[in-house]
C-alpha positions as CSV (number, residue, x, y, z in Angstrom):
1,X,93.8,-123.7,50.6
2,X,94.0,-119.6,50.9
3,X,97.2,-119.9,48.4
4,X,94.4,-122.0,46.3
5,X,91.7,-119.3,46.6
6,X,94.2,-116.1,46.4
7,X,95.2,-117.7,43.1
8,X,91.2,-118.4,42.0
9,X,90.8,-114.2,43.1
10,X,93.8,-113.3,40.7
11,X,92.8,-115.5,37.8
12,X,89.5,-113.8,37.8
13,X,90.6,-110.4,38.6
14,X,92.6,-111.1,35.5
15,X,89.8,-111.6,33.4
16,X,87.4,-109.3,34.8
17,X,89.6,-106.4,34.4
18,X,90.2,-104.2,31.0
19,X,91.9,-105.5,28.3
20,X,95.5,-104.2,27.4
21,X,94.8,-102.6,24.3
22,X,92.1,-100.2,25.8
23,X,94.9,-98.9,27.9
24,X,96.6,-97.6,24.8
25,X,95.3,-93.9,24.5
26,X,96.4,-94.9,20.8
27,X,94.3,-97.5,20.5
28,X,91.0,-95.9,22.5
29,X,91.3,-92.9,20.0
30,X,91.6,-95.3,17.0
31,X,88.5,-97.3,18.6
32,X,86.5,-94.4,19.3
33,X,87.1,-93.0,15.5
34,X,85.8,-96.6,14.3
35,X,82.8,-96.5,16.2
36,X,82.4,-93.2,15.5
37,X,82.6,-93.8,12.1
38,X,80.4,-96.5,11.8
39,X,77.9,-94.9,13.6
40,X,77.5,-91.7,11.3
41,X,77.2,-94.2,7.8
42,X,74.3,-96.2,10.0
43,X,72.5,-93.2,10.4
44,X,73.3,-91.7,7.1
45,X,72.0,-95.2,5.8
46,X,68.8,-95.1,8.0
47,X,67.8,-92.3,6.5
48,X,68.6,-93.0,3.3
49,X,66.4,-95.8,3.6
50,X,63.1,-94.5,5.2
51,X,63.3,-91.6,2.1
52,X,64.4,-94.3,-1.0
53,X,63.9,-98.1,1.0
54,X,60.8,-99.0,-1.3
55,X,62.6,-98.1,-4.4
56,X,65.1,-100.7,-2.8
57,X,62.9,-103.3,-1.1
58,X,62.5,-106.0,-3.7
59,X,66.2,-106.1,-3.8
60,X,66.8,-106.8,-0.7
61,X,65.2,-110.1,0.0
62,X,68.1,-111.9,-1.4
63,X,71.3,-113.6,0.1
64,X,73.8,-111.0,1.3
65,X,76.4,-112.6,-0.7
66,X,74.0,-112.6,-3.4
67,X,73.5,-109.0,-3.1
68,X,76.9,-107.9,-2.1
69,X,79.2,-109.8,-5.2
70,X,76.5,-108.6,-8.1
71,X,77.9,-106.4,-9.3
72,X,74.4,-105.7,-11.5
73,X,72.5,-104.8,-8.5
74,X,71.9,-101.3,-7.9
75,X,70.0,-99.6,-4.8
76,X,69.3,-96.1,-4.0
77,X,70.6,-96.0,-0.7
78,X,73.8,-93.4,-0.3
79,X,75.8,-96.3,2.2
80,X,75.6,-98.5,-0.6
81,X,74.6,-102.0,-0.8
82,X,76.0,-102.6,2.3
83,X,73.8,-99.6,3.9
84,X,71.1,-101.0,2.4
85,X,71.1,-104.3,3.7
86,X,71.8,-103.7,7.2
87,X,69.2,-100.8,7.0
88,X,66.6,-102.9,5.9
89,X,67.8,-105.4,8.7
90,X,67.5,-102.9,11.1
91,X,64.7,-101.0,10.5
92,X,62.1,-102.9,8.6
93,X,63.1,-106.8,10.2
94,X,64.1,-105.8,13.4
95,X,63.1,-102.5,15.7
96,X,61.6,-99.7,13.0
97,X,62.7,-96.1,13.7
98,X,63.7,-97.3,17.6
99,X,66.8,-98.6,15.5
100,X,68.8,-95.5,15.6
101,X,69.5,-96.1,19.1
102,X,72.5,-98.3,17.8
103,X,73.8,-95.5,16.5
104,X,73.5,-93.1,20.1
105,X,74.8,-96.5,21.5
106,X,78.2,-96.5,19.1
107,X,78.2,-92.6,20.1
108,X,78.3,-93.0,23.9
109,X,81.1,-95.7,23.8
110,X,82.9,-93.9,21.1
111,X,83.0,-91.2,23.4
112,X,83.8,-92.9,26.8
113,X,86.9,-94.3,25.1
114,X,88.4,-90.9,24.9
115,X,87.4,-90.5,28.5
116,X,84.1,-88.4,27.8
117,X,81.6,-89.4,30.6
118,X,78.3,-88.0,29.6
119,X,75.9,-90.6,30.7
120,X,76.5,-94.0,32.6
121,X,77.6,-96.1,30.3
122,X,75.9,-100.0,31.8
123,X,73.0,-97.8,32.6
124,X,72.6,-96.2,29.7
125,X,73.2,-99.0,27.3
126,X,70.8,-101.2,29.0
127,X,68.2,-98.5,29.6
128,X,67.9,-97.9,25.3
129,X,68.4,-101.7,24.6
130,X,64.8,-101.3,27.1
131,X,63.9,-98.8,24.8
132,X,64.3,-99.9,22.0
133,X,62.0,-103.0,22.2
134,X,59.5,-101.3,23.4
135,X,59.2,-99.1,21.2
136,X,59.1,-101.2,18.4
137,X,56.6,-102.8,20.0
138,X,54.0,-99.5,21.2
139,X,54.7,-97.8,16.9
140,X,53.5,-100.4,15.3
141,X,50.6,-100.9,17.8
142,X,50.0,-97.9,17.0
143,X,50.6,-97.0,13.3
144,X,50.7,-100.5,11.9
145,X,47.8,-102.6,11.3
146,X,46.6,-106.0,8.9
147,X,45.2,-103.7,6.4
148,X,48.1,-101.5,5.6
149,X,51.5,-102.7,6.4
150,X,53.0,-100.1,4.6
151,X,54.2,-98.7,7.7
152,X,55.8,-101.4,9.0
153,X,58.9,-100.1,8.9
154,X,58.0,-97.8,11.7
155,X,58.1,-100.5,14.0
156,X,59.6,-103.1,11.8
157,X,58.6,-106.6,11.7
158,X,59.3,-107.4,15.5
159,X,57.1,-104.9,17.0
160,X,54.6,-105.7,14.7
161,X,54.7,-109.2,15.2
162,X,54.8,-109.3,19.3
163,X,51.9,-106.3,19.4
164,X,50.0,-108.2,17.6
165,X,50.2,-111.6,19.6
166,X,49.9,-109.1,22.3
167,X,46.4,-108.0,20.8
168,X,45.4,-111.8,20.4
169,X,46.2,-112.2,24.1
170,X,44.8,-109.6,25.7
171,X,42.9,-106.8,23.3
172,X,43.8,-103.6,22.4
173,X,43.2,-102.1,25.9
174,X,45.6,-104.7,27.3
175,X,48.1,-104.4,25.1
176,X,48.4,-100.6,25.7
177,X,48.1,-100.5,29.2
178,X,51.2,-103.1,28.9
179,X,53.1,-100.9,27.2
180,X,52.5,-97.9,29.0
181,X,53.4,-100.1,32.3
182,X,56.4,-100.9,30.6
183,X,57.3,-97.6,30.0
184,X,56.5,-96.2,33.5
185,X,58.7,-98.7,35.2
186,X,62.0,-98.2,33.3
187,X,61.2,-94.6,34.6
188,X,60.4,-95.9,38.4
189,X,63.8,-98.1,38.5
190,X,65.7,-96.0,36.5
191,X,65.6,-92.6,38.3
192,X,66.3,-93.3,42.1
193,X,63.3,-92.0,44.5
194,X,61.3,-90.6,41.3
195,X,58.0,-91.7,43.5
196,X,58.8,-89.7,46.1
197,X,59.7,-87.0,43.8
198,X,56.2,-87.4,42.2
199,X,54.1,-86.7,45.1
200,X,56.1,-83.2,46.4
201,X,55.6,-82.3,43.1
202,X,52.1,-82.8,43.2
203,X,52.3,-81.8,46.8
204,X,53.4,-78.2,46.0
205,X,51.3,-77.7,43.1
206,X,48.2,-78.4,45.5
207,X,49.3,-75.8,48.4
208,X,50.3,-73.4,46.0
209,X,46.1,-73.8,44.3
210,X,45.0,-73.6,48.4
211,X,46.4,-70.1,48.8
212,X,44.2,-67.5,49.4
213,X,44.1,-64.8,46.3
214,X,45.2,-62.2,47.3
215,X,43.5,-58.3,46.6
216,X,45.5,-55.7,46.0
């Protein structure tokens, strides 16, 4: 039974642990220059497409394969068609302007390949991921509304989407203290004893208002 269990404990050790290639410094470097890579032509394509997308939008609505092999199809976008598309993905059907936190995300494991710790990388990732959505979500609460979608792309079409059910729920006021809750409790579980650091802040501004003025 313990040579049963022992063997369980290496199996999963096994699969829990890093893959071979990442121990290749060869491999890492080559990884890290991929991700790196791909991360500069996203944000070269994001911008790109909040400056030209509306040239581009009617073009986009079709099949990607559609889009891609047509060889007629032009778009403004200076990634290409392929920018294009997963620009207009990203930004306008998915999370707005909050999108370019793919591109910090490709960055930060680019860099921890090659052994560069800036930032907790589970943290970190998860934290912006948190970010992300809610963000979508408090832009196009506030920018986007029935009457004039034409910013939609700030919060693209999933913020807009949820904020407003989220209006239809609970109002306006709801909604926005929501999202301000939201955003204050990342911060709270995020940052260990940030209450605590709160209220000595506030604690020393008070003491430092109760002292006497002096005369010279």
């Amino acid at each position: 039974m313990a040579r049963k269990k022992q063997t369980l404990k290496n199996r999963f050790q096994n699969i829990s642990s890093q893959p071979q290639f990442l121990k290749n410094q060869n491999y890492r470097l080559v990884g890290a220059l991929i991700l790196l890579g791909i991360g500069i032509c996203l944000s070269v394509a994001f911008i790109s497409y909040l400056i030209s997308g509306s040239v581009d939008q009617s073009k986009l609505d079709i099949n990607w394969f559609d889009l891609i092999f047509n060889s007629n199809i032009r778009v403004e976008n200076s990634m290409g068609k392929t920018g294009a598309y997963l620009s207009h993905l990203f930004i306008y059907k998915w999370f707005g302007i909050a999108s370019f936190s793919v591109v910090f995300i490709l960055i930060l494991i680019a860099l921890r390949l090659i052994n560069i710790k800036i930032l907790p990388l589970g943290k970190t990732i998860f934290s912006t991921l948190y970010y992300t959505v809610l963000l979508s979500v408090a832009l196009s609460f506030l920018f986007v509304d029935d009457q004039n979608d034409t910013l939609l792309y700030i919060g693209g079409a999933h913020g807009y989407f949820i904020s407003k059910w989220l209006v239809s729920v609970i109002g306006n006021i709801g909604t926005l203290l929501l999202i301000l809750i939201c955003f204050v409790s990342i911060i709270v579980v995020r940052f260990n004893n940030s209450i605590d650091k709160l209220a000595n802040l506030f604690k020393t501004k008070e003491k430092k208002l109760l002292q006497p003025i002096q005369l010279r």
